[in-house]
C-alpha positions as CSV (number, residue, x, y, z in Angstrom):
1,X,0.0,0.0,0.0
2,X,2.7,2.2,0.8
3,X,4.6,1.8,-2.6
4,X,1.2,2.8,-4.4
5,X,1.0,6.0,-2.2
6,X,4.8,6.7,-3.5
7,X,4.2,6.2,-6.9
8,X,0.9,8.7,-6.9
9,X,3.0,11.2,-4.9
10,X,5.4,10.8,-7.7
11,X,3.1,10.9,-10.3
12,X,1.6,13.8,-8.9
13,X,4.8,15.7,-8.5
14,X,5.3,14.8,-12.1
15,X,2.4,16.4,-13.5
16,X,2.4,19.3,-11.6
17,X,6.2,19.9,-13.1
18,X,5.0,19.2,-16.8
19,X,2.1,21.8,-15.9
20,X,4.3,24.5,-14.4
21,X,6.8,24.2,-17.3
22,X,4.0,24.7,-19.6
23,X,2.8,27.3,-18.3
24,X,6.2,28.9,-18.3
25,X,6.8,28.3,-21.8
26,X,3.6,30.0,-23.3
27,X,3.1,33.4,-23.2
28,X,-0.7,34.9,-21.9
29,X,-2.3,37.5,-24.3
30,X,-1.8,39.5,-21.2
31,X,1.8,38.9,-20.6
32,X,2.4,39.7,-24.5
33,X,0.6,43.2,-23.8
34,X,2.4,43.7,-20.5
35,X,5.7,43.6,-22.8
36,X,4.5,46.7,-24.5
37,X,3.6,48.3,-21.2
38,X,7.3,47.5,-20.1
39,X,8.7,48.8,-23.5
40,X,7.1,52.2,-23.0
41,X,8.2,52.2,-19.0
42,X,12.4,53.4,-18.3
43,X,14.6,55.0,-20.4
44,X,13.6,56.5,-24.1
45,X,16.1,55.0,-26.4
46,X,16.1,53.4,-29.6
47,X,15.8,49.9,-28.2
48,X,12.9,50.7,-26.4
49,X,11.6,52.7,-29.7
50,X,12.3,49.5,-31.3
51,X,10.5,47.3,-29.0
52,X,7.0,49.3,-28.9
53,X,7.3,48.9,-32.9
54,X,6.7,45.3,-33.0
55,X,3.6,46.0,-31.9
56,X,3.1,48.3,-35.1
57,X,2.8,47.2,-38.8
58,X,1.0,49.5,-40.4
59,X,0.8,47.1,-43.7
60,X,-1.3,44.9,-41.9
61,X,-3.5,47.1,-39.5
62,X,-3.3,50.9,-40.8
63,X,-2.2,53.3,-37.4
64,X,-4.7,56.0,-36.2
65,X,-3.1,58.1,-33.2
66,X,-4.1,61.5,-32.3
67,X,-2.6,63.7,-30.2
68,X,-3.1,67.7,-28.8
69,X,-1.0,68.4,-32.1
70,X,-4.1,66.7,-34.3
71,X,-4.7,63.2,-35.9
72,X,-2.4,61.1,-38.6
73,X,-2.6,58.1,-40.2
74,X,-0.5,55.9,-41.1
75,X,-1.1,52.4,-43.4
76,X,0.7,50.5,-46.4
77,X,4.1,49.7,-44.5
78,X,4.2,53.6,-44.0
79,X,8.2,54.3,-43.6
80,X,8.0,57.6,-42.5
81,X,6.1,56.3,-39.1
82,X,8.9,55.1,-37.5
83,X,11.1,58.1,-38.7
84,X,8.4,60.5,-37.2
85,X,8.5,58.5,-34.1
86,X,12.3,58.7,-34.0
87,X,11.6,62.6,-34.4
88,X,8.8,63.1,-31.8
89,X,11.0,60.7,-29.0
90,X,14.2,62.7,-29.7
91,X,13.1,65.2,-26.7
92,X,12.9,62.6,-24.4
93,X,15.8,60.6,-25.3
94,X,18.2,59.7,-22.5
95,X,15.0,60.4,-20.1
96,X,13.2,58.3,-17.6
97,X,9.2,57.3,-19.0
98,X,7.6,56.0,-15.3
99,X,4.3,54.7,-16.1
100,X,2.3,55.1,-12.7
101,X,-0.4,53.3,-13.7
102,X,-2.0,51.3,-16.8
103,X,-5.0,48.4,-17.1
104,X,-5.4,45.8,-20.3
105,X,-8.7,44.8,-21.2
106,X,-8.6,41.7,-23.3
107,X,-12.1,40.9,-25.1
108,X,-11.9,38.2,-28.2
109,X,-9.4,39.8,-30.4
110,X,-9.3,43.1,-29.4
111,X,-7.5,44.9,-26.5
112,X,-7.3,48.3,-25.1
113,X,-4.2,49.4,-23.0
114,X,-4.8,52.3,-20.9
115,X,-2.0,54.0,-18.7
116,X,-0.6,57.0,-17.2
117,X,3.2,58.2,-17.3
118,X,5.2,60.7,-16.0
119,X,7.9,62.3,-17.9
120,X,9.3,65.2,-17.6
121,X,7.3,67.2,-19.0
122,X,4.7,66.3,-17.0
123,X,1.9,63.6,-16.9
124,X,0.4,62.1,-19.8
125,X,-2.6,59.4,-20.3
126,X,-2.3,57.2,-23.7
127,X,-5.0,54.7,-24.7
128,X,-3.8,51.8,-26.9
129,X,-6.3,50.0,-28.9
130,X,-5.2,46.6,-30.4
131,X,-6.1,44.0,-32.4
132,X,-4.7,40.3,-32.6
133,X,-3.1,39.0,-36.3
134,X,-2.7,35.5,-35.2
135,X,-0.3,35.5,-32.1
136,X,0.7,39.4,-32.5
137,X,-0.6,42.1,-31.1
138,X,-1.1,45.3,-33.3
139,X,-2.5,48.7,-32.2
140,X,-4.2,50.4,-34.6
141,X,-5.1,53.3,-32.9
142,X,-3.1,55.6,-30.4
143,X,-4.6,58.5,-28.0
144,X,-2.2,60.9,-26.1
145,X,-3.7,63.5,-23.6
């Protein structure tokens, strides 16, 4: 009786390793959103630049994002997006982006990232609207305030 009870504790055991490895080894929809959260969060550089881009690609999902200073868009693998991004980043460069606060909503295949940052030049509130292309994220619309 007492070898049966070992081999279910070790069967146990074993499953329970299999499930946390698992688990570890595929991403959440949340924890692929969460990497854009911590790509917009510490120092403005062109890594980070480069790392909130993967979540653009404006061939696929045209870009809406408004701002004080209007509204572009931005569609057909538009080059001059990440140029212009380059441009409108260059003042914060070697600065510190803190986001204070941000929530993702997840419903079917669309998302909306919501956060607060401080920079410094001041606060600012940015809504991120995405939509899933098979295991990527893309935003296709961007709101600063």
């Amino acid at each position: 009786m007492k070898r049966i009870a070992l081999y279910a504790v070790a069967i146990a055991v074993v499953i329970g390793g299999l499930a946390a490895a698992a688990d570890a080894l595929v991403l959440t929809d949340e924890e692929r959103l969460e990497q854009l959260v911590d790509a917009l969060d510490g120092e403005v550089d062109d890594g980070s630049l480069d790392e909130v881009l993967r979540f653009v690609a404006t061939d696929r999902e045209p870009l809406e994002v408004s701002s004080r200073e209007g509204n572009d868009l931005y569609e057909d693998a538009d080059a001059d997006l990440a140029q212009r991004a380059r441009g409108i980043l260059r003042s914060l460069r070697g600065s510190e982006v803190e986001v204070v606060q941000h929530t993702i909503e997840i419903e079917g295949d669309e998302a909306e990232v919501a956060l607060r940052a401080r920079t410094r030049h001041g606060v600012l509130d940015a809504q991120l609207d995405l939509v899933r292309h098979g295991e990527r994220w893309l935003v296709w619309r961007a709101r600063v305030r």
